[in-house]
N, C-alpha and C positions, 0 to 999 in steps of 0.2 A: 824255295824254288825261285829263281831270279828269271823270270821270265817277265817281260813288259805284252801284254795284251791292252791293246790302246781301243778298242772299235767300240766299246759298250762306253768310253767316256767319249766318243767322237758326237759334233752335235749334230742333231737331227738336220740342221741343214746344210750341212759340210756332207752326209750321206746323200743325201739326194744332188746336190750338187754334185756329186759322183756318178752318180746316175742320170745324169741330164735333165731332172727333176728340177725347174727353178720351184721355189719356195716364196710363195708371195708374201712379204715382210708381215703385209698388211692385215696376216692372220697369225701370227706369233702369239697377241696378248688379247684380239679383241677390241684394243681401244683407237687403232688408228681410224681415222676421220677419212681416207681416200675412198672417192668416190667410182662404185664398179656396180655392172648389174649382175645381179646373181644370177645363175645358171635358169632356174625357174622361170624367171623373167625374160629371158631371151628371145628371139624369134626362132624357127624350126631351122632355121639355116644355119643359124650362129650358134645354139643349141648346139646341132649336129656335129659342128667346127669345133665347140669346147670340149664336147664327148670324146671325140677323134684327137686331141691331142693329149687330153689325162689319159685313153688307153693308149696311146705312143708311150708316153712317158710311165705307164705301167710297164710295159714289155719292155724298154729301156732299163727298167730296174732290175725287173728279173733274168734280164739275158746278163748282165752286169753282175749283177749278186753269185747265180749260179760261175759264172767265169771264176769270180774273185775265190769262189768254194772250191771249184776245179783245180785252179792254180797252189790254193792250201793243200787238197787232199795229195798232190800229185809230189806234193813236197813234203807229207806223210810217209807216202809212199817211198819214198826214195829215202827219210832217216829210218824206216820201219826194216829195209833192205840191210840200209847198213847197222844197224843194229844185230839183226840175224846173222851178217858176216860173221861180226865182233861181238857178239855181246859182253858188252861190261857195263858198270856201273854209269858211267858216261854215257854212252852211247845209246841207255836206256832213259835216260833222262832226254838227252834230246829227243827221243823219240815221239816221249812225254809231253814234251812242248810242243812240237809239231801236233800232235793230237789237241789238246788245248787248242793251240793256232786255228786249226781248221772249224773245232766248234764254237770259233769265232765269227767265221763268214758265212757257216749254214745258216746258224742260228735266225740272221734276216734274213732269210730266205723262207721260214717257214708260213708264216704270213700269206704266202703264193699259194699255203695245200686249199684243201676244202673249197675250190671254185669251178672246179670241174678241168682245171687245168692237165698238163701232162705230168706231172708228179703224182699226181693220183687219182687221175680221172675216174671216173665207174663207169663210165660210157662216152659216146659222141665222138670226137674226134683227137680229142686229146689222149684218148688208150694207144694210139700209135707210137707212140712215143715209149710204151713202155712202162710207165704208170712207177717209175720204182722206189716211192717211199717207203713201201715195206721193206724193200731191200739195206735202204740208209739210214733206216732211223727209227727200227722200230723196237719197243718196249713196252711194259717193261720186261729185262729178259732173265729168263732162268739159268742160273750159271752153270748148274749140272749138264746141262744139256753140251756142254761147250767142252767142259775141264772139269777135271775134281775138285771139289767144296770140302773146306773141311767147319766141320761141326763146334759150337762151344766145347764140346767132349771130349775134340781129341781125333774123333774120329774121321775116315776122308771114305768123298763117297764116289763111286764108277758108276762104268757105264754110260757114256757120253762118246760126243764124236772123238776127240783127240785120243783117248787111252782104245778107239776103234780101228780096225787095220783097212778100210775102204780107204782109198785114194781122195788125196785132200788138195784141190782143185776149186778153183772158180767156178766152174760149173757145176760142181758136188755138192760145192758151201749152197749156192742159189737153189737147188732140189730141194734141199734142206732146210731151207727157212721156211719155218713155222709148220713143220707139218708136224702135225699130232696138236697143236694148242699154238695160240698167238704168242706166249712170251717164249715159245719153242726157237728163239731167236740165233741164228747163225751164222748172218752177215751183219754187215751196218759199222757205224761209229759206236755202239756199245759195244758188241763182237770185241773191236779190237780195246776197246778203252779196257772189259775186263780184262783181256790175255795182256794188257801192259800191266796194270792195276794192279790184278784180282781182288779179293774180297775186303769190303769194309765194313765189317761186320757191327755196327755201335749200335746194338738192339738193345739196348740199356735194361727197361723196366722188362726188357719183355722175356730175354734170358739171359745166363751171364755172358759175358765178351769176355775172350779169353786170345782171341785171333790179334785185331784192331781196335783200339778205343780210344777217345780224347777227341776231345770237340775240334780238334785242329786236325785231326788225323784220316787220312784216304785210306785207301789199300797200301796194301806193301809185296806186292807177289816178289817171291825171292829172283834173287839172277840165276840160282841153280835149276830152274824152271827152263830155264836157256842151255845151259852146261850141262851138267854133270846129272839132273835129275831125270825120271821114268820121260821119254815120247818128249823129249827138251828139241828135238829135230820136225816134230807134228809139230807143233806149236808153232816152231819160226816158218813152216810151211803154209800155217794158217794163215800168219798179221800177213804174211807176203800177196796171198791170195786173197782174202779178205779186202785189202786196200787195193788191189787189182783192178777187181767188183766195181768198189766204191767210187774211185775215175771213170772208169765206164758208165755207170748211172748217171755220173755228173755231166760227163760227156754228151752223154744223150739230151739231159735240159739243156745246154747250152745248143746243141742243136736245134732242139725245138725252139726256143726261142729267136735264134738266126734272124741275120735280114735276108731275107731274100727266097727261093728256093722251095717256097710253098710249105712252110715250118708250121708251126700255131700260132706265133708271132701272127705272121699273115692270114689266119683264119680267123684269128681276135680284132684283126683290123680291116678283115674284107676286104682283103685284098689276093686272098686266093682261088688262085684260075681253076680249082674245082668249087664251082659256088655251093654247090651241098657243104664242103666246109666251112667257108663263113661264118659268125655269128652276127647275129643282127647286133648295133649299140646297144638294144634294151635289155638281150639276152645278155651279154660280155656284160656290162654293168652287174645285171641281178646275180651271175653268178660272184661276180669279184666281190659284192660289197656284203652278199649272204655269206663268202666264204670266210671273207673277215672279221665278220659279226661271230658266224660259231666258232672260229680260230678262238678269239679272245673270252669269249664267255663257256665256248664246250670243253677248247680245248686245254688254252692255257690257262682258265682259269679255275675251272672243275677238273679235268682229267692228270693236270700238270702238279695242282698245286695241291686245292682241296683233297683230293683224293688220299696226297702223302700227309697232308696237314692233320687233315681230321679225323683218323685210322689209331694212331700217326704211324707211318710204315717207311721205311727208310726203303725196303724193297721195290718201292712205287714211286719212290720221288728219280726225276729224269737220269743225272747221270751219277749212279752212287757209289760207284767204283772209285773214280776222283775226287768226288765230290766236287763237282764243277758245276749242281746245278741249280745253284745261285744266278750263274752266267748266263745258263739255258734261260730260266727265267727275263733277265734282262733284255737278254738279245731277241727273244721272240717279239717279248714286249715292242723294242726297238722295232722289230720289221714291222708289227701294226701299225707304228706311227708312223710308219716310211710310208707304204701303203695309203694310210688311211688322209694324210697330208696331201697327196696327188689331188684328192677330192677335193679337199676340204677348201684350199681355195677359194673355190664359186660358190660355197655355201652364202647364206645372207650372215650379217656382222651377229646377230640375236645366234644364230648355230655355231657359229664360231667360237663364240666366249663362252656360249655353254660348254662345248668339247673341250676347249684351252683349259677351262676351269677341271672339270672333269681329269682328264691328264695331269694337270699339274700336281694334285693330290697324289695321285699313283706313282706319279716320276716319284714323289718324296718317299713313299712305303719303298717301292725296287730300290731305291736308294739307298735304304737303310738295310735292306737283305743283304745285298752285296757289302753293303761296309761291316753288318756285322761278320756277315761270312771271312772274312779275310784278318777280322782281328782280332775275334772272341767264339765263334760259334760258326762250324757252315750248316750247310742247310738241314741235314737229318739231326742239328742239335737245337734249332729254333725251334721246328718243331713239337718239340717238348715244351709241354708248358711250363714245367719249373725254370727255364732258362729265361722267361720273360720276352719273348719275341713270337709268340704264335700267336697273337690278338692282331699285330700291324698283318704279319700274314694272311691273316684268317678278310683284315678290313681291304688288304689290296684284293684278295680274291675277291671280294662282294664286288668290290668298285670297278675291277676289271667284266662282271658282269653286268653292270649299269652301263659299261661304256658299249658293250655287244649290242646292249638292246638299243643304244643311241642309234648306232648306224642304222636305225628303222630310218630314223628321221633324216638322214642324209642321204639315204637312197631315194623320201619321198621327195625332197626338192630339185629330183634331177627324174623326178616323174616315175620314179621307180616305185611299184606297192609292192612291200612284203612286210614280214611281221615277224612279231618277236618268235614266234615259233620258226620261222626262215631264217635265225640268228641262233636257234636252238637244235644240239644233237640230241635227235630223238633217241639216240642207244647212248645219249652220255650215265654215267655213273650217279644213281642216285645217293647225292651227298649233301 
């Protein structure tokens, strides 16, 4: 597949520099000697002042990120169209990339869930917006639900929406997510990745492959899925609708985010003229820097990884239709750091070189995922422990939750208390 995806080698401060994020040099390595007072040390004014510009330069990110997501999906959208006109061989393939593309620029974006924000608020004032992460992104999903599976056997199984005669619709597909069970999945970037995809079956020890197999090998769903084969007209009515959806949701963060106009944006900065939605700096903080902490230790590092690691279950690891989620991996990784850099700045030189330290180790484990993923093994073949690569896995997982529990300490020098259980999902997966 000759497609160049540049964002996961792009540096952490060429991102934020995108984002209007300057990156202060002086915390790269820890060792620079420039003299600044740390945040801690401040007076309540200047305090206030530094607060108000990392959350600027927060909402800068994320109204940016979410744009940069919009503008991929919306260019999904459009080879996903022309795909259904034509399908052929071609056509499916760009579509292919186009999908890749897009879970390029969500992927830092995910870093923003779990802070009570409008992606997936559970209450307050962020639910206006819509809350629509379950709609974009959620898993893992069960394929039956969607299309027919076929079995190592031979066999192919119904009873799903497409081989269904109800009208298939934007707003049908949205009814339908997750009712009856959470992986009951029927919208989102998985939705469409399997109906590009479908199945990649490389269950190895666990029963024979007979569909997909080889450490290098995705799905393969046929073109005559498109043409000539059962509901080949459902299907391309689906990705069309499906991706529909998908700009819409995006749409909707990018709105939230907005300057102007009374968005969340402005209720994270206080600066909206309904003062009930406001956050105060100490509430905005506790939720961004708890939601980062369970991001990297609940989510990506137990729910993302562990989970499919230590099972091992190719059904659980994030996108397993493409096998793209190597990348998933990276780029979440990536948006922590986006995120977690805004802060880190005004930390003292002693917090800094710990964290640097702390990252630099993990940069080298994700580093090694994705290089093995691309030239020996993707990721439901590291897994395996006979292939020699589930140990570095198994050590970024820990390490990524050392760094969860870190952000205690960076929240307490910007006067924030919370704790390691405030950086812990209490319904994470005991693993």
């Amino acid at each position: 597949m000759n497609i160049k995806l540049t964002l996961g080698a792009t540096s952490l401060v060429a991102i934020l520099a995108i984002t209007g994020c300057e990156v202060d040099s002086s915390a790269s390595d820890g060792s620079s000697t420039t003299s600044f007072t740390q945040v801690k040390d401040l007076s309540a004014t200047e305090k206030a002042t530094t607060i108000s510009t990392a959350l600027t330069a927060y909402a800068d990110y994320a109204l940016n990120s979410y744009t940069t997501a919009k503008t991929d999906a919306e260019a999904l959208q459009t080879a996903l169209k022309a795909f259904t006109d034509a399908p052929t061989e071609a056509t499916l393939q760009v579509a292919k990339n186009a999908w890749l593309q897009s879970r390029e620029s969500y992927g830092i974006t995910e870093a923003l869930r779990l802070s009570e924000g409008p992606i997936d608020a559970e209450s307050g004032y962020g639910t206006t917006f819509g809350t629509p992460e379950g709609q974009l992104n959620a898993w893992p999903l069960d394929e039956n639900y969607i299309d027919y599976t076929t079995a190592a056997d031979g066999s192919i199984t119904s009873g799903n929406i497409i081989d269904g005669t109800e009208s298939i619709t934007k707003a049908s597909l949205a009814v339908l997510n997750e009712v009856g069970g959470d992986t009951n999945v029927a919208t989102g970037y998985h939705a469409i990745e399997f109906l590009l995809w479908g199945q990649d079956q490389d269950y190895n020890s666990f029963i024979a492959d007979n569909i997909t197999n080889g450490a290098l090998e995705a799905g393969a769903r046929p073109l005559s899925d498109y043409t000539t084969n059962a509901n080949a007209d459902r299907r391309k009515s689906y990705l069309n609708a499906t991706a529909e959806l998908l700009v819409d949701d995006l749409t909707s963060m990018v709105n939230a985010w907005g300057k102007g106009g009374d968005t969340y944006r402005d209720a994270l900065l206080g600066t909206h003229s309904t003062t009930a939605n406001n956050l105060t700096q100490t509430t905005a903080l506790t939720q961004i820097l708890s939601g980062i902490g369970v991001f990297i230790k609940s989510e990506l590092a137990n729910e993302r990884i562990a989970v499919a690691a230590l099972t091992p279950s190719e059904e659980d690891e994030h996108s397993c239709f493409s096998d793209n989620t190597h990348r998933d991996i990276d780029l979440n990784y990536i948006g922590f750091k986006n995120v977690l850099e805004i802060f880190k700045s005004n930390l003292s030189t002693t917090q800094q070189t710990s964290l640097n330290t702390q990252i630099a180790s993990i940069d080298a484990k994700v580093a090694t995922i994705n290089s093995v993923a691309t030239s020996d093994y993707h990721f439901d073949y590291q897994i395996l422990e006979a292939n020699g690569q589930l140990q570095n896995i198994i050590n970024a997982k820990n390490e990524m939750r050392d760094l969860g529990d870190a952000v205690v300490s960076v929240a307490s020098e910007y006067g924030i208390s919370i704790s390691t259980s405030d950086v812990t999902d209490s319904g994470e997966t005991s693993i």
